[in-house]
N, C-alpha and C positions, 0 to 999 in steps of 0.2 A: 331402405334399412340395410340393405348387404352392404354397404360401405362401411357402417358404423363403426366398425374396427379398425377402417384403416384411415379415417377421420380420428380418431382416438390416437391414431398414432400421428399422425399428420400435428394435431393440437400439441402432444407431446413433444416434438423437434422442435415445434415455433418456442413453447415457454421453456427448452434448455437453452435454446439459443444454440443448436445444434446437433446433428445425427450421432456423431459419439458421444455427448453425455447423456440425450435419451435416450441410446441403446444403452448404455450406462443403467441406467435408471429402470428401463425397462426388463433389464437383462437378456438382451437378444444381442448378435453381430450384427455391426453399425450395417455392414453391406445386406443383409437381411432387411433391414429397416428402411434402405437408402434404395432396396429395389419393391420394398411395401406403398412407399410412395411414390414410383415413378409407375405403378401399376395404378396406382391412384388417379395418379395425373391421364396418362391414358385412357383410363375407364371415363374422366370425366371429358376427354378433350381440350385439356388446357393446363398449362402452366400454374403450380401454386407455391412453389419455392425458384428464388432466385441462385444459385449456387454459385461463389465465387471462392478464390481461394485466400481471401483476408476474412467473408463475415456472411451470414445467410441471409437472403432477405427474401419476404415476404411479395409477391406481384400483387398487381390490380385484385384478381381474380381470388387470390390465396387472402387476403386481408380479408376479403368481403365473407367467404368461406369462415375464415378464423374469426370475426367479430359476432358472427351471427352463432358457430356453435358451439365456441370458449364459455359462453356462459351457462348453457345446457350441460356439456361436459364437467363445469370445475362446478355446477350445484350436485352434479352424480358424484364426485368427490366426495363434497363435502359432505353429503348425508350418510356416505361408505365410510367416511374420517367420524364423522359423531359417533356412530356406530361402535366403529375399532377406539376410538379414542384419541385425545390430543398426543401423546406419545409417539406413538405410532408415524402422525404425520412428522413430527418434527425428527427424522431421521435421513440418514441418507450422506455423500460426501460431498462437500466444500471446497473447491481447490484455490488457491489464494497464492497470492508471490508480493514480497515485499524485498526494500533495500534493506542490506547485510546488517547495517547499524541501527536499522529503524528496528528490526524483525528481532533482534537479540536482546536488545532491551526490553521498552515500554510496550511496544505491542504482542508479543512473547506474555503478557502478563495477562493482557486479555485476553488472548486466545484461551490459556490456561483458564480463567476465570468463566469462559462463553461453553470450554469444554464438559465442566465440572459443574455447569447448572443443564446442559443439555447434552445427556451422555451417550444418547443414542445417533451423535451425530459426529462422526469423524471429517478432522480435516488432516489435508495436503497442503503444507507449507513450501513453497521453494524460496530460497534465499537467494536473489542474485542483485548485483546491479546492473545489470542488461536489461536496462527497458524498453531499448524500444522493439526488442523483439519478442518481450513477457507479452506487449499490448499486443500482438497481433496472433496471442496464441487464445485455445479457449478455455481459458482461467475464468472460474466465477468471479473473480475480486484481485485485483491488482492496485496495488501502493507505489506511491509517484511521487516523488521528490523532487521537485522542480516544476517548471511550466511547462503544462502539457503540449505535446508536439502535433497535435488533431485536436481541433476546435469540438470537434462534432462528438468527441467522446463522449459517454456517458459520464460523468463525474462529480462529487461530492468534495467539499474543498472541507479538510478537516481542521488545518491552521496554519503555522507555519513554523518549522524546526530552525531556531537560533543558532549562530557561530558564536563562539568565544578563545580569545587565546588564552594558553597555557602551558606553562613550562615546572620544568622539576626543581623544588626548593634547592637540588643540590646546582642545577645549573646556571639559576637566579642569585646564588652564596658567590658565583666565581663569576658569573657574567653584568649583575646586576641588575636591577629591576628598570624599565624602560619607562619616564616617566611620561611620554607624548610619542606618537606614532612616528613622528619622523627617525626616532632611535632607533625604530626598526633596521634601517638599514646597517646599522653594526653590530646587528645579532645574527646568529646562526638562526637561520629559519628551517621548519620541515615542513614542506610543501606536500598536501594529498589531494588530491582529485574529487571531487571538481574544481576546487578554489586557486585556481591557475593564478588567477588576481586575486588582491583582495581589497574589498570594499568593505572600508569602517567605517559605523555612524558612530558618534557619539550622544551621549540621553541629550544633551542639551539641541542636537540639531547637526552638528559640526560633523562635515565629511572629509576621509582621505582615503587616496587610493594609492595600493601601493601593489606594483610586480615584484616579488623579491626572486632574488637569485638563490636560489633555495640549495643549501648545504645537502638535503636529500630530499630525496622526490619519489614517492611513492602512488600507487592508488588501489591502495588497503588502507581503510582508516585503521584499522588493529594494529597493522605494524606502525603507521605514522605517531601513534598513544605510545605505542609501547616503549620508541627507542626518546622520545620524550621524557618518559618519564626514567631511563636510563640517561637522563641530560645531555639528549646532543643538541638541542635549540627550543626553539617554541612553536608551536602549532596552531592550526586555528582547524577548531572541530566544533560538530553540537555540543552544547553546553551537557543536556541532556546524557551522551554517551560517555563523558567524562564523570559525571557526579559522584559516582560510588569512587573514584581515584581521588576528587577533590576531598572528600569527608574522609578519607585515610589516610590524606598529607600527601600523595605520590605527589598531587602536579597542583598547581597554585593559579590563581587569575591572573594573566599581564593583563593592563591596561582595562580595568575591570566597568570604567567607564566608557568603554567603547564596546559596539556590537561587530561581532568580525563576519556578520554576512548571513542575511537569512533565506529561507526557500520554502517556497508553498508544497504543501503536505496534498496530496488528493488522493481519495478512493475511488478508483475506477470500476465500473463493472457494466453487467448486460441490463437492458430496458428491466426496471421492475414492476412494470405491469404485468412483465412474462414470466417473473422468477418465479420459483417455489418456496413454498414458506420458510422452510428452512435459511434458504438465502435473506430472506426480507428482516426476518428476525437476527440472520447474522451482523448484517450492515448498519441495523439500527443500534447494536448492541456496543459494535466492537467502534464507532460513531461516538457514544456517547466518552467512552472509554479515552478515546484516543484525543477526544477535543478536550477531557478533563486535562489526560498527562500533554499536551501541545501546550491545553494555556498554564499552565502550573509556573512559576515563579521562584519555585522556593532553591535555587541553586543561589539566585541572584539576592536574595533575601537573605541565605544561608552568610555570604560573604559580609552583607553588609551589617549582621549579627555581629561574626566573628570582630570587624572594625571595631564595634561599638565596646567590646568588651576589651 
């Protein structure tokens, strides 16, 4: 029984998925925590964290350890949570990173909406497109835009964010509207990042690929929208980040029958066997959210409205 506390703690490290957020959690300093179980380790004579500097992992020794008294410890929980109450557990901080376009829109809306049913739970947004240095940090939740670059990630595939071109009614008045992809090439194009190439499908099947020599080259979709819809060419962006400019006339569909490039959506994060409630309900929540607005349609529906009238 003299260990019991620092088994407590030891349980603790494994279901953050690390020493700084269960000192986090705990409110102790991580190096407090980080010399609570290597006194652990000692007293028992063995190794039960593996410590590297990308991800923690669990030894032989340390799993057998954590299977047998994870369940004893998270029932003392949860009888101390019935207790205090469902409130209470569902607290605590969320750290989360997503891409610039994805985070400012649609998923910006859920969070707000996840904030505003469960208010004792703060989160930490970071906005970047630097992913592959988000994955190797220890973020509860990271948002991935593309194909993941480690197989062995943890990962949730949420759907997948469409391309569309679009240009500004005033540069389509003086440039004209392009009626087949090969016209591309005698347009001013705005070229953003990632879409170095572009690969169009059309609904019927029909593919074309085209490199363009791009008038401007950017990698900020904000600036690449923005001098757009000041008519220096046309773009190929999520359909998604554009929509509130399409429904106010700034920028218009080119070639509305083709798709200008799509990319899988995935939520990354740690084992949720180990999460904490908090986490488990966030993922499911902000999950449900994000595959409504991925599979949603109505940009493309909106257009084909507008034809009809």
């Amino acid at each position: 029984m003299k260990h019991l506390d620092s088994f407590y703690l030891f349980i603790k490290v494994v279901q953050q998925g690390g020493f700084s957020h269960a000192a986090s959690q705990l409110a102790m300093p991580t190096a407090t925590l980080s010399r609570r179980i290597s006194a652990l380790e000692q007293s028992l004579g063995c190794k039960l964290l593996s410590r590297t500097t990308r991800k923690l992992q669990l030894t032989e020794e340390g799993r057998r350890y954590y299977e047998r008294l994870n369940p004893l410890l998270t029932e003392m929980e949860q009888v101390t949570g019935d207790i205090q109450g469902q409130r209470q557990r569902m607290s605590g901080l969320i750290k989360v990173a997503a891409p610039i376009a994805i985070s400012n829109t649609f998923l910006i809306d859920g969070i707000t909406d996840f904030c505003l049913e469960y208010p004792e739970i703060r989160i930490d947004l970071l906005q970047s497109n630097d992913y592959t240095s988000l994955l190797d940090t220890d973020l509860d939740v990271v948002f991935f835009s593309g194909e993941l670059p480690d197989s062995s990630l943890r990962a949730r595939r949420l759907g997948e964010v469409h391309y569309g071109l679009f240009a500004s009614p005033r540069y389509l008045e003086l440039e004209g509207m392009p009626q087949e992809p090969e016209a591309l090439d005698q347009h001013h194009i705005i070229q953003c990042w990632p879409h170095r190439n572009w690969q169009l499908t059309h609904e019927d099947g029909r593919r074309f690929h085209l490199k363009p020599v791009p008038r401007l080259s950017v990698n900020q979709m904000q600036s690449a929208v923005k001098v757009a819809i000041q008519g220096l060419g046309i773009v190929n962006v999520p359909k998604h980040y554009v929509a509130h400019h399409v429904d106010a006339g700034l920028l218009y569909p080119v070639l509305p029958g083709w798709l200008g490039g799509k990319r899988p959506f995935h939520m990354v994060y740690h084992n949720r066997e180990l999460a904490p409630v908090r986490l488990n309900t966030f993922i499911e929540f902000i999950d449900r959210h994000m595959r409504r607005r991925l599979a949603s349609t109505w940009v493309r529906h909106r257009q084909k409205n507008n034809e009809e009238e």
